[in-house]
N, C-alpha and C positions, 0 to 999 in steps of 0.2 A: 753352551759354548763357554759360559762363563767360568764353568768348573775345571773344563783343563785347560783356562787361562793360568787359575787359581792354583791348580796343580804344579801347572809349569814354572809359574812366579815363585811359589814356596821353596818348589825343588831346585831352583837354580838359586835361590838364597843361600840352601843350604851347605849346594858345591860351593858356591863362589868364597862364602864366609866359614866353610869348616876348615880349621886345621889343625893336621895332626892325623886323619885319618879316623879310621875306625871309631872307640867308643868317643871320642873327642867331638865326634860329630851326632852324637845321639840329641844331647842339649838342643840343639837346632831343629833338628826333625821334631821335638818335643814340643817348641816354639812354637814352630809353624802349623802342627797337626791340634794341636790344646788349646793351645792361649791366641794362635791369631785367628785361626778359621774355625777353630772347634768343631772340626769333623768327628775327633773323639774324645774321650775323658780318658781322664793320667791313668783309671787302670785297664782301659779296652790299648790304652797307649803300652804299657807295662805287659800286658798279654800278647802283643805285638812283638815290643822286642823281644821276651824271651823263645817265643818259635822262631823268630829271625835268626837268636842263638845259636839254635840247632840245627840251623839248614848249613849245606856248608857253602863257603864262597864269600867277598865283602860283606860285612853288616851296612855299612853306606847304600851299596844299591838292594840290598834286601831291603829294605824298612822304606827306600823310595817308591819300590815296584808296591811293596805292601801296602802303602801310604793310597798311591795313585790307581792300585786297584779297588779298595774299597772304598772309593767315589764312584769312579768311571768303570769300572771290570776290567779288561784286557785294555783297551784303548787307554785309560788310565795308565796302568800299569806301565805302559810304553813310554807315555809322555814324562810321567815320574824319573823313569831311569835316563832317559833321555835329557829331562830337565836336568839333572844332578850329572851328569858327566859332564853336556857337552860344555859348559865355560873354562871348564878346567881344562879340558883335552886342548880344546882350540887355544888356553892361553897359553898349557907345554908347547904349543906345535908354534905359534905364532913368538913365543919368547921365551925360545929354548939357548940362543947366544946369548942373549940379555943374560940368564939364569947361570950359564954357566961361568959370564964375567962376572956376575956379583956372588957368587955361592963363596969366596972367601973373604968378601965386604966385612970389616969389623962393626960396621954399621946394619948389615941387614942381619948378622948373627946379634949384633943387640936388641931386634929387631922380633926375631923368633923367641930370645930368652924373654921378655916383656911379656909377651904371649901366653906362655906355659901357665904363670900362675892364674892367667883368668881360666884356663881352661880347667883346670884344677879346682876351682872355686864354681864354675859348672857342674861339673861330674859332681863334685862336694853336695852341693843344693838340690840337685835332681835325686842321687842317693839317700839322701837324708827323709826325702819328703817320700821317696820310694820304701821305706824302712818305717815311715810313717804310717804308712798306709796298707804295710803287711803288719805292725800290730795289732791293727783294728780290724787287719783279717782274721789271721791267725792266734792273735792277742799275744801278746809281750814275751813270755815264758816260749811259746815255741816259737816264734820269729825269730828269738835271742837262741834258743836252742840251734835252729836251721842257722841261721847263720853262720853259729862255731863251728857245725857241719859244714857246711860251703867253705869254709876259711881250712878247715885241715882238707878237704876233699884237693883242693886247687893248690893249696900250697906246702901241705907236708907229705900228703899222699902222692901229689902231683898227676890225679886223674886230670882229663883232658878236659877242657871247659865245655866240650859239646855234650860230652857225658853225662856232665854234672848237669846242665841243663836239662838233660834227658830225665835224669833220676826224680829230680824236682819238680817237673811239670809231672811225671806218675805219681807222685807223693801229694801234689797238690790235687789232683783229681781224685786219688781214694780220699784225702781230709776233707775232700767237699763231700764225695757223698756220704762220708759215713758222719759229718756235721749235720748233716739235713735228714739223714735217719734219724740221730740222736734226737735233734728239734720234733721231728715227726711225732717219734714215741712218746714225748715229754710233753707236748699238745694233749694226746689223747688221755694221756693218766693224771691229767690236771683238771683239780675237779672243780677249780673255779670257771674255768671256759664250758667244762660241763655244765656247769649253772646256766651258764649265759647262753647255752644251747638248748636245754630246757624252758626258760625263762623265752 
């Protein structure tokens, strides 16, 4: 029972304190799934969201359902998106006059600017450490190379982000295996492990 306590608590964290929507809210789910429960490590979390990418519909409640199914299964999964909407639904519905007398507050729009640079410094941290951690997949040279690809794919080509997503996880799956052929081959025609298999 305790797990889709833990479930519920995470994911209503993350509604209640995301804002901004979509990738704004990824930081949080990262929070809660890594560093406070450690259900998973940054890159089963990183392989996460990029199939969340590609599915289509909100990233917010992909990566909940995702989050709270690989605890619980389906039951999971429920409680997840469940936990992640309903604070927010119930706060529009319960202080939806409230919002629309203060939506031109010079105070609550100071309110939202103050905001933005933390989120910014989020996204900042989580990418950096994400970039970190594809060069020690991929090593430097083609993390840096893919990259410049993703940067003209999304912003001078103006392919569709689900695409690009697409492209990258098949790219990433023939680099894996034709990496672990390479290592294969380069075991067997090394003829110090040869020794030490004779030996």
């Amino acid at each position: 029972m305790k797990s889709y306590v833990d479930i519920l608590l995470a994911m209503m964290r993350t509604g209640i304190l995301g804002y901004g929507g979509g990738p704004s809210v990824i930081p949080l789910f990262r929070h809660e799934a890594v560093q406070r429960y450690k259900w998973i490590s940054d890159e089963e979390f990183g392989e996460i969201l990029a199939f969340a990418n590609a599915l289509p519909g909100p990233i917010a409640t992909k990566m909940a359902a995702q989050l709270g199914y690989q605890q619980k299964g389906i039951a999971g999964a429920c409680v997840g998106v469940i936990g992640h909407i309903f604070p927010t639904t119930f706060g529009i519905v319960g202080l939806l006059g409230l919002l629309y007398t203060l939506k031109e507050s010079a105070v609550v729009a100071g309110m939202i600017a103050a905001v933005r640079p933390v989120i910014a410094v989020l996204l900042g941290m989580m990418a950096y450490e994400f970039c970190a951690k594809t060069w020690k997949g991929l090593g430097k040279v083609v993390g840096f190379i893919t990259g410049i690809v993703a940067f003209l794919l999304l912003f001078v080509i103006h392919v569709h982000p689900a695409v690009t997503i697409l492209l990258f996880l098949a790219y990433g799956t023939i680099h894996l295996r034709v990496s672990k052929r390479i290592k294969q081959r380069a075991k067997k025609h090394d003829p110090e492990q040869k020794k030490e298999v004779s030996l």
